[in-house]
VOPAGU-2260 file (C-alpha; in pm, 1 decimal, decimal comma):
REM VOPAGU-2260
SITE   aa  ch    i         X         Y         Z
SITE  UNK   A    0   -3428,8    -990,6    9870,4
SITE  UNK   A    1   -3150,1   -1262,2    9923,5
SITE  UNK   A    2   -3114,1   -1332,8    9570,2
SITE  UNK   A    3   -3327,0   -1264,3    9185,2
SITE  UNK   A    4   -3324,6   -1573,1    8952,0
SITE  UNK   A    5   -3694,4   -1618,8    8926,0
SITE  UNK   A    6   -4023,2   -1476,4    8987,3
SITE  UNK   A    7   -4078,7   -1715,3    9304,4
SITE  UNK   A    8   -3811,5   -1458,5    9486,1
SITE  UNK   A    9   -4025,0   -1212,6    9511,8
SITE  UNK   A   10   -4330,8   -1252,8    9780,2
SITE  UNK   A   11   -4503,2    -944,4    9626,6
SITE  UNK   A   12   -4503,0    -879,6    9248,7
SITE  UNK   A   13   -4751,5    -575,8    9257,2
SITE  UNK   A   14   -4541,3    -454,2    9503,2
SITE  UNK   A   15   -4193,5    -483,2    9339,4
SITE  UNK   A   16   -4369,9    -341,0    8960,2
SITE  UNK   A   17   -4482,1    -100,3    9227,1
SITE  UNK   A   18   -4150,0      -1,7    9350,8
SITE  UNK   A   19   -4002,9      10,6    8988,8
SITE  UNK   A   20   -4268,7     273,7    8886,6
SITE  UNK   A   21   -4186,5     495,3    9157,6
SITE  UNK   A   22   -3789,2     471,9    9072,9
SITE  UNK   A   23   -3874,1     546,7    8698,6
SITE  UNK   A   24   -4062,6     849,7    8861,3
SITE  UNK   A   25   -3732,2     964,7    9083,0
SITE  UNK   A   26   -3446,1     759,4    8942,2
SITE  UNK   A   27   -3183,1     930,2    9227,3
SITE  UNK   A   28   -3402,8     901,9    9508,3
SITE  UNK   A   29   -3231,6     605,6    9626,8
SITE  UNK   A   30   -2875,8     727,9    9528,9
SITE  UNK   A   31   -2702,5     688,1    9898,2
SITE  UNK   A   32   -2835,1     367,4    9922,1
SITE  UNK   A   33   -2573,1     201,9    9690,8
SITE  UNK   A   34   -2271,0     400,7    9792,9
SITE  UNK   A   35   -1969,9     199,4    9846,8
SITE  UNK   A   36   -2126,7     -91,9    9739,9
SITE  UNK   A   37   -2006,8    -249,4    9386,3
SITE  UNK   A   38   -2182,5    -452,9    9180,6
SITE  UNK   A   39   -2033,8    -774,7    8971,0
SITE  UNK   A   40   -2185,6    -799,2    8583,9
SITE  UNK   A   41   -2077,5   -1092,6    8436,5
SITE  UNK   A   42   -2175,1   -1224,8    8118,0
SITE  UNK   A   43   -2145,1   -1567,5    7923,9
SITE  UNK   A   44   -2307,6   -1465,6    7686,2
SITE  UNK   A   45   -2370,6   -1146,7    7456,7
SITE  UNK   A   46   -2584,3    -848,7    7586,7
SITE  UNK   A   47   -2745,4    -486,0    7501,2
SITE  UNK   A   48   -3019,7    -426,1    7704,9
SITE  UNK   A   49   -2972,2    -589,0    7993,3
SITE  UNK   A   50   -2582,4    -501,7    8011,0
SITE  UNK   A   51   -2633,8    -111,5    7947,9
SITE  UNK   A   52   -2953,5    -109,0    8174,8
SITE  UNK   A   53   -2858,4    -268,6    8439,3
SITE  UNK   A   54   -2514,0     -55,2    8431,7
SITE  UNK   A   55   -2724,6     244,9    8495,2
SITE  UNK   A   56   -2971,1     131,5    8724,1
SITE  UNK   A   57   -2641,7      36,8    8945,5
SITE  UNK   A   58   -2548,0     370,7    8892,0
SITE  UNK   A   59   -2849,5     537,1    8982,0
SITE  UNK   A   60   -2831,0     367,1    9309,5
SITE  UNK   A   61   -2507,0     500,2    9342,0
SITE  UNK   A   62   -2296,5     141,2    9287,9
SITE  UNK   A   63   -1986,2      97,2    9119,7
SITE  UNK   A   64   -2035,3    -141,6    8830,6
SITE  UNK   A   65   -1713,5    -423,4    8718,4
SITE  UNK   A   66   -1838,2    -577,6    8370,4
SITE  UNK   A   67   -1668,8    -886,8    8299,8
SITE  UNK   A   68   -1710,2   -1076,4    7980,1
SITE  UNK   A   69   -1590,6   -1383,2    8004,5
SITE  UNK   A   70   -1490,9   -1531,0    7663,0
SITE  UNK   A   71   -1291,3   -1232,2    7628,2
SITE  UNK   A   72   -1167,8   -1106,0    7968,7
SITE  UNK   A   73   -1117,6   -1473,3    8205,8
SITE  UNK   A   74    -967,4   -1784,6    8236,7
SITE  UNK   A   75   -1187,1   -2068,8    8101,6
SITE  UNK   A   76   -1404,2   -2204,4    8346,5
SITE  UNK   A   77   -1401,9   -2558,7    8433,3
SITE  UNK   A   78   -1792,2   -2651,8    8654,4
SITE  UNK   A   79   -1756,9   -2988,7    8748,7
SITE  UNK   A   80   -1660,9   -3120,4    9040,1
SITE  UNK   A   81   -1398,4   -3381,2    9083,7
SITE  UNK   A   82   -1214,5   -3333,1    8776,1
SITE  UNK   A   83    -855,3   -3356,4    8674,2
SITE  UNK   A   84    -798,1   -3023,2    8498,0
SITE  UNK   A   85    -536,0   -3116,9    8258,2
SITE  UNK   A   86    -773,9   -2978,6    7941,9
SITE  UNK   A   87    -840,6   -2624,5    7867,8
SITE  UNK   A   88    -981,8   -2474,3    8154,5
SITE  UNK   A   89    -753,5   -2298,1    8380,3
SITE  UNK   A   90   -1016,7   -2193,3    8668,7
SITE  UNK   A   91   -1251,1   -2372,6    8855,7
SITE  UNK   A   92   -1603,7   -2178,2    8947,7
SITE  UNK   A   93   -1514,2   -2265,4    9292,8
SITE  UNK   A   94   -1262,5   -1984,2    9302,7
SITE  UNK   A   95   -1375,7   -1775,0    9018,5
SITE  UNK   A   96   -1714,6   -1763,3    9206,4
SITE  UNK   A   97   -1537,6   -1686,7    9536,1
SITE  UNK   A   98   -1317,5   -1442,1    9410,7
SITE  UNK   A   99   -1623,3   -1256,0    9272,6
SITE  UNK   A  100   -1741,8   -1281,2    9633,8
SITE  UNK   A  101   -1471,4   -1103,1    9743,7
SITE  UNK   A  102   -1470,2    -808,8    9518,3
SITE  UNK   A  103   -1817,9    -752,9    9489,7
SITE  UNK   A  104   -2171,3    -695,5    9710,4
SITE  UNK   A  105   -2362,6    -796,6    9446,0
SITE  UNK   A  106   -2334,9   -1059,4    9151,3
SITE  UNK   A  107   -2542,4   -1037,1    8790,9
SITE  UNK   A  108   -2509,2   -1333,8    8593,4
SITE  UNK   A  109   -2616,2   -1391,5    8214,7
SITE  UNK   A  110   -2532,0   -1733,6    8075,3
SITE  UNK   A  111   -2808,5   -1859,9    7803,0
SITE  UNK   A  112   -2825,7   -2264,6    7764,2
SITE  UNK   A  113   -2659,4   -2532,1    7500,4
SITE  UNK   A  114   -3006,3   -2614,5    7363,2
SITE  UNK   A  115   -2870,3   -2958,2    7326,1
SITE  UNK   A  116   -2904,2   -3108,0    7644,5
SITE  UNK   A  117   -3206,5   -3024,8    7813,9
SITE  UNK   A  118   -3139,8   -3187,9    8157,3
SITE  UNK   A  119   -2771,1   -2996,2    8197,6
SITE  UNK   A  120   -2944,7   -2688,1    8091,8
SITE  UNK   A  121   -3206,6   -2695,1    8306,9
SITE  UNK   A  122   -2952,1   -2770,5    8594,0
SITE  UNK   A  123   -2822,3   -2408,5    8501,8
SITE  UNK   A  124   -2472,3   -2517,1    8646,1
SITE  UNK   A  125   -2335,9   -2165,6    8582,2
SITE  UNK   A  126   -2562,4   -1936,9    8751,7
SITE  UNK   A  127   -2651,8   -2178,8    9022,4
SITE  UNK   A  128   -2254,7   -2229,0    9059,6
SITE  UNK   A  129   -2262,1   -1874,9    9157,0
SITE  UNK   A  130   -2475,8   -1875,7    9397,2
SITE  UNK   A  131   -2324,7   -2140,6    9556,3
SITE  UNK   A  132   -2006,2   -2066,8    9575,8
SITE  UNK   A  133   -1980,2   -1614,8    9601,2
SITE  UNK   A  134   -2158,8   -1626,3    9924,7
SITE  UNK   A  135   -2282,3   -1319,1    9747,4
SITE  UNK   A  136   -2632,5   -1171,9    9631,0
SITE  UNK   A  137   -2697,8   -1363,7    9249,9
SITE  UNK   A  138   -2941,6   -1171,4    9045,5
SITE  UNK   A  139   -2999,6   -1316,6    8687,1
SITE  UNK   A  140   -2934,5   -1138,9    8391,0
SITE  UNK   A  141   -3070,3   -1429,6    8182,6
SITE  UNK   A  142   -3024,7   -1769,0    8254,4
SITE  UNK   A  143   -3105,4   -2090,9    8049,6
SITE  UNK   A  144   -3447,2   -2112,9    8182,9
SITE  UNK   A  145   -3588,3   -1740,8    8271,9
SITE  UNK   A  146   -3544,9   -1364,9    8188,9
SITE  UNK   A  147   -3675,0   -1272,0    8517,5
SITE  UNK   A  148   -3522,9    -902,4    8488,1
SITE  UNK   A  149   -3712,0    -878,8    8137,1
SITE  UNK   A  150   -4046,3   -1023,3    8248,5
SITE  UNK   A  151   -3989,4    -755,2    8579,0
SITE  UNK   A  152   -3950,7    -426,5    8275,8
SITE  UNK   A  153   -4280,3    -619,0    8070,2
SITE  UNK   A  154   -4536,6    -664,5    8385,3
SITE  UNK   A  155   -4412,8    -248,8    8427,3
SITE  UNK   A  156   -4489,9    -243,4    8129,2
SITE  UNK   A  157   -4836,3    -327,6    8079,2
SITE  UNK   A  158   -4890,0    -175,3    8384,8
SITE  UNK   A  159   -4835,7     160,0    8254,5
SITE  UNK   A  160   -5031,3     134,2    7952,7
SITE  UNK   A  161   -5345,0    -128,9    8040,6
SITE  UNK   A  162   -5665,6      44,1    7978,3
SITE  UNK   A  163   -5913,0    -218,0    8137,4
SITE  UNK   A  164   -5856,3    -402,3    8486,0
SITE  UNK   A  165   -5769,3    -725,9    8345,8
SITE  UNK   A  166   -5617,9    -726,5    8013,0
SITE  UNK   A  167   -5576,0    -998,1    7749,8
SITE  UNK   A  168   -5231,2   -1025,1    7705,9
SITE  UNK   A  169   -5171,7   -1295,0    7395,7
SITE  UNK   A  170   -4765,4   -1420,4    7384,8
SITE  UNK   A  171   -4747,6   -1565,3    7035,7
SITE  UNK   A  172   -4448,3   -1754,6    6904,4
SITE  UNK   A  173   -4323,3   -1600,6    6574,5
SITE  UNK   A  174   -4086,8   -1750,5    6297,3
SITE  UNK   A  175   -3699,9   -1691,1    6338,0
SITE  UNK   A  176   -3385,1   -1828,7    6147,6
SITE  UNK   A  177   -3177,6   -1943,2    6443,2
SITE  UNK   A  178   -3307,5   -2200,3    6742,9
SITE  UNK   A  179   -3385,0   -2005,0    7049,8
SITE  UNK   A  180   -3407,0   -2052,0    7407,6
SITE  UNK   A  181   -3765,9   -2074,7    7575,2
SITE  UNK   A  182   -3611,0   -1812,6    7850,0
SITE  UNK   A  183   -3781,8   -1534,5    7781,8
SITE  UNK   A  184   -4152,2   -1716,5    7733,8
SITE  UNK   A  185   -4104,6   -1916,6    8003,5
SITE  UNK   A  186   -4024,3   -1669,6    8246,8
SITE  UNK   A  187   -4313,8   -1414,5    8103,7
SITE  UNK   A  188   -4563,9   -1704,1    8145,1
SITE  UNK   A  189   -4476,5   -1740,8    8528,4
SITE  UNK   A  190   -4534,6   -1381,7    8561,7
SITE  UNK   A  191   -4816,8   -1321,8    8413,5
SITE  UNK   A  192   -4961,4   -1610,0    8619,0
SITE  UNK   A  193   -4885,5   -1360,4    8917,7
SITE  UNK   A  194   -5040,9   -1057,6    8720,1
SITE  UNK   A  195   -5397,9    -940,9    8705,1
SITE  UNK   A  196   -5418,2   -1013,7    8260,8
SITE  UNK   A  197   -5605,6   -1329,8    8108,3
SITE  UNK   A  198   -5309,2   -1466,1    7947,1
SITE  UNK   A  199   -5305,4   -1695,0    7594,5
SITE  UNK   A  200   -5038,1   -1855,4    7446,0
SITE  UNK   A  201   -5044,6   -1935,5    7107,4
SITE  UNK   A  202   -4759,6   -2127,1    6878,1
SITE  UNK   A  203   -4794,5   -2392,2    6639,1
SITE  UNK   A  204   -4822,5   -2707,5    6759,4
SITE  UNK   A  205   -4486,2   -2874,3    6885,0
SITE  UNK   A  206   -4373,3   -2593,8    7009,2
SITE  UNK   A  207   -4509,1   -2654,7    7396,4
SITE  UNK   A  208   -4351,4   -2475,8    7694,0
SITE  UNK   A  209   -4223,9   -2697,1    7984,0
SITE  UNK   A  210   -4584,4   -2776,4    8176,0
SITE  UNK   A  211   -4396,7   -2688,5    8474,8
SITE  UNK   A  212   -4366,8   -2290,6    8332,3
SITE  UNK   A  213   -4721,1   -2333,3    8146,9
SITE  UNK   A  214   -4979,0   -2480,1    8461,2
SITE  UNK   A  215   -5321,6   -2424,8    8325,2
SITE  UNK   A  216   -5229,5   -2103,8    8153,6
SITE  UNK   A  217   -5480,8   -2165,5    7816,5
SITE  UNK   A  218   -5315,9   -2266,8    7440,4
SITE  UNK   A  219   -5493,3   -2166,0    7132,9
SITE  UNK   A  220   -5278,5   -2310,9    6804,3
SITE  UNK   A  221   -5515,0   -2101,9    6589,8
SITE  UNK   A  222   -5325,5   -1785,0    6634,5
SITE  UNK   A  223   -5591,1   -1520,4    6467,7
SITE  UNK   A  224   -5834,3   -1698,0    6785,2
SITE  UNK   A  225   -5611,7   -1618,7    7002,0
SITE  UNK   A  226   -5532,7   -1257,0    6861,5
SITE  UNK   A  227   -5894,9   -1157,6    6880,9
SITE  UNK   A  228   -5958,3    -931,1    7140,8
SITE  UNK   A  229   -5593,2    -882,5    7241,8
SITE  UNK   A  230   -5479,0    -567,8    7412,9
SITE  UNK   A  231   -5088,6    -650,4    7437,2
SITE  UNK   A  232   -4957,3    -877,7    7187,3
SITE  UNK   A  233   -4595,6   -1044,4    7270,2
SITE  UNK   A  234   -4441,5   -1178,0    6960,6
SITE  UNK   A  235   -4130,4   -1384,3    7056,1
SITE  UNK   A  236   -3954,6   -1717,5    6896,5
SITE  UNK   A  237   -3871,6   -1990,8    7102,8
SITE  UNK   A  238   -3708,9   -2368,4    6957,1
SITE  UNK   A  239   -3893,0   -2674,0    7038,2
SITE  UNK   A  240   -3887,6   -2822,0    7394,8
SITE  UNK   A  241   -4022,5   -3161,7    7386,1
SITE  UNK   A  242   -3774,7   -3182,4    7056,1
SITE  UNK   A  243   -3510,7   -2959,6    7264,8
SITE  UNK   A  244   -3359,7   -2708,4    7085,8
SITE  UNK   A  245   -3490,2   -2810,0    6737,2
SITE  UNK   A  246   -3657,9   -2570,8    6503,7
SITE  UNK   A  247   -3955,1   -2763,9    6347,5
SITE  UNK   A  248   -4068,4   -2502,3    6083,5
SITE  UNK   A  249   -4020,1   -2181,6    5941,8
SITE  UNK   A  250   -4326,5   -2037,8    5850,7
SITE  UNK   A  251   -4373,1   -1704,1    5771,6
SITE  UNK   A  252   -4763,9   -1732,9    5847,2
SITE  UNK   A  253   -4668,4   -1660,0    6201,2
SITE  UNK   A  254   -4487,8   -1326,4    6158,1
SITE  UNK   A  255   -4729,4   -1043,1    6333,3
SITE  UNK   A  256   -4876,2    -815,0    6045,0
SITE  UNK   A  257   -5039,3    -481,3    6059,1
SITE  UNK   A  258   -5343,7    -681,4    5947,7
SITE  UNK   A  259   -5355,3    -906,8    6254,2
SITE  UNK   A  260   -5292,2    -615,3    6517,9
SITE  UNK   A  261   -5574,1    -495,1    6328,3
SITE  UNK   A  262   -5818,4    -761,5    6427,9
SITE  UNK   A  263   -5692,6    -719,8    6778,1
SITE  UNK   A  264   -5856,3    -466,4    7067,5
SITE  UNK   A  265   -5636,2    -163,5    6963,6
SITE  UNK   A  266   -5334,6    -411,2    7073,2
SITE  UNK   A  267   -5008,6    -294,9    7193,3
SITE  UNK   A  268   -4735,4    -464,5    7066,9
SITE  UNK   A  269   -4392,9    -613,6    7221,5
SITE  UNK   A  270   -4115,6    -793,8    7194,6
SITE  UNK   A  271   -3797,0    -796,0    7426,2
SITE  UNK   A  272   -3560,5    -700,0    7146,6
SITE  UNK   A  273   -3333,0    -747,9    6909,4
SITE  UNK   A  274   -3620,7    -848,6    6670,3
SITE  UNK   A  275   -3559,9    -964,0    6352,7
SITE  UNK   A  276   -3781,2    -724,8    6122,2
SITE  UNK   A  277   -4045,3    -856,0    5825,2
SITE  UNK   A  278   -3943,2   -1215,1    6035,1
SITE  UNK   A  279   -4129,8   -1162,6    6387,7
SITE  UNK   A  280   -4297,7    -898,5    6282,6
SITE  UNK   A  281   -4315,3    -647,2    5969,5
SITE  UNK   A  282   -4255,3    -300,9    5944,2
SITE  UNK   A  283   -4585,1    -149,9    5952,7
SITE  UNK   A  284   -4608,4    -320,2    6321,0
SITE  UNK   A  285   -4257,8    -221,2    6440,9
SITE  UNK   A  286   -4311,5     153,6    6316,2
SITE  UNK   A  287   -4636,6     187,0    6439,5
SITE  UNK   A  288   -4792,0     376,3    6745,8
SITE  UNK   A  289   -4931,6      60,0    6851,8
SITE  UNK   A  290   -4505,9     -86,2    6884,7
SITE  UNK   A  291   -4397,1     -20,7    7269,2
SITE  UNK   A  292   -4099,5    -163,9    7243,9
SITE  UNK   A  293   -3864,4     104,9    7332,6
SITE  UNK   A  294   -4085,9     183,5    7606,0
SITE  UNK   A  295   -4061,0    -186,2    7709,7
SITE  UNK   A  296   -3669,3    -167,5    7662,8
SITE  UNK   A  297   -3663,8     118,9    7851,2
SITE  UNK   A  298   -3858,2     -23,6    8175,5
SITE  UNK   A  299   -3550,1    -272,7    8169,1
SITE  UNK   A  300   -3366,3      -4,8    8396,2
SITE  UNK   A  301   -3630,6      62,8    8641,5
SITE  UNK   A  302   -3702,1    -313,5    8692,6
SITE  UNK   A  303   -3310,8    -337,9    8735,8
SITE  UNK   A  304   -3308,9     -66,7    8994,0
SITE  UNK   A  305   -3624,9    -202,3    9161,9
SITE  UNK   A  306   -3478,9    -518,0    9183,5
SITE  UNK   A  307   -3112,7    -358,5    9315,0
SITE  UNK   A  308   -3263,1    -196,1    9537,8
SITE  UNK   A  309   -3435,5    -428,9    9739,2
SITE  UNK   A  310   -3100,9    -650,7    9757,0
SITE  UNK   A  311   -2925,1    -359,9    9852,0
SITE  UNK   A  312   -3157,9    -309,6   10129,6
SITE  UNK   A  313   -3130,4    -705,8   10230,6
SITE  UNK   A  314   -2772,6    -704,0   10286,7
């Protein structure tokens, strides 16, 4: 594997959810494999999971890990080309990127969009900057667009826990304070298009996907319709996109109760974390047995190391 920004890098996706079941099952079995080699993290943006996850996956493989945070620890990165840097940048990605290129064998990236230009965003200057100019291995730790590393731990996920041979898996929007990015939806609906599961989205109308993520994966705006018969329910929030980056309403109707998991097919729930509790979804849902999102949170290192793995192999 070259490089891991989206779910069309990967020729094999049963293989590679595969591959990170049998690391979860013998996390140091692939320890030698990484020695000598370091790995870059840098982030644009803030980070638990995937930060602290990925860390240790590294580190099961035997890497060294460099964590860079960039509002904090770097110069101020100019992207464009052609300009006169007489502002506030001091370094240009060109040699940022290659400098990262020299000190590392592998490159994680996390840098979430503006949400107020859809067209730059979706150009994802920063991560695609990377790749362009490390000459490196670029694996995305979030990007404007996709969550590929998340949508890797949920497909392990639901692989671990599905009790049928082709789940309904229902990804419902859910009401939030702040505007969002569609990363993580997006990039779950392109995987589950790849997965064995009848997949649903449901969200109140305006809040459409890009059709290029959504295909003909099927849209119910009655949300208890599209609950009905669930057995994983993904609550998540994501802003408008044909109104980029707007938030249209708040409405609390949306939140996922104990009383809607209850109308479901003994439902497991998720959500990629941090969730906003009694907003996405109450306490009684969150504290149940029927919540897997630790377990889900958890899966983030083995779809890390999975992922590693196969790049370390590649180079």
């Amino acid at each position: 594997m070259k490089q891991f920004l989206s779910v069309h890098d990967v020729d094999d996706v049963d293989a590679l959810v595969a591959e990170a079941l049998r690391q979860k099952a013998s996390p140091f079995s692939s320890e030698e494999l990484g020695r000598h080699r370091t790995i870059g993290l840098v982030f644009f943006n803030s980070s638990l999971r995937t930060r602290l996850s990925t860390q240790r996956a590294a580190q099961n493989l035997g890497m060294q890990v460099i964590v860079l945070n960039t509002g904090q620890d770097a110069w101020q990165l100019e992207f464009a080309d052609g300009t006169v840097m007489d502002g506030g940048s001091a370094e240009h990605i060109r040699e940022a990127a290659g400098v990262l290129g020299e000190y590392c064998d592998i490159i994680g990236v996390r840098a979430f969009p503006s949400l107020k230009d859809r067209e730059d965003d979706e150009r994802e200057a920063v991560i695609s900057s990377m790749v362009r100019f490390s000459g490196r291995p670029v694996v995305s730790l979030e990007s404007a667009t996709r969550h590929p590393l998340q949508s890797l731990a949920d497909c392990v996920t639901i692989e671990e826990l599905r009790t049928v041979r082709r789940p309904k898996v229902v990804l419902t929007w859910a009401p939030h304070p702040r505007a969002l990015p569609q990363a993580v939806p997006n990039s779950f609906v392109e995987w589950m298009q790849r997965r064995e599961v009848d997949l649903v989205v449901t969200h109140p109308e305006g809040y459409e996907l890009s059709p290029e993520f959504m295909r003909d994966t099927a849209v119910e705006y009655d949300q208890a319709a599209a609950l009905s018969g669930a057995h994983f329910v993904y609550a998540k929030n994501w802003s408008s996109y044909s109104q980029y980056g707007k938030i249209l309403r708040h409405d609390p109707a949306w939140m996922v109760t104990a009383e809607k998991m209850a109308a479901t097919a003994d439902a497991r729930f998720m959500h990629c974390l941090p969730v906003r509790r009694n907003v996405v979804a109450d306490d009684a849902v969150l504290d149940s047995p029927a919540s897997v999102v630790l377990q889900q949170a958890g899966n983030r290192i083995w779809s890390a190391q999975a992922v590693l793995k196969r790049m370390l192999e590649a180079l």
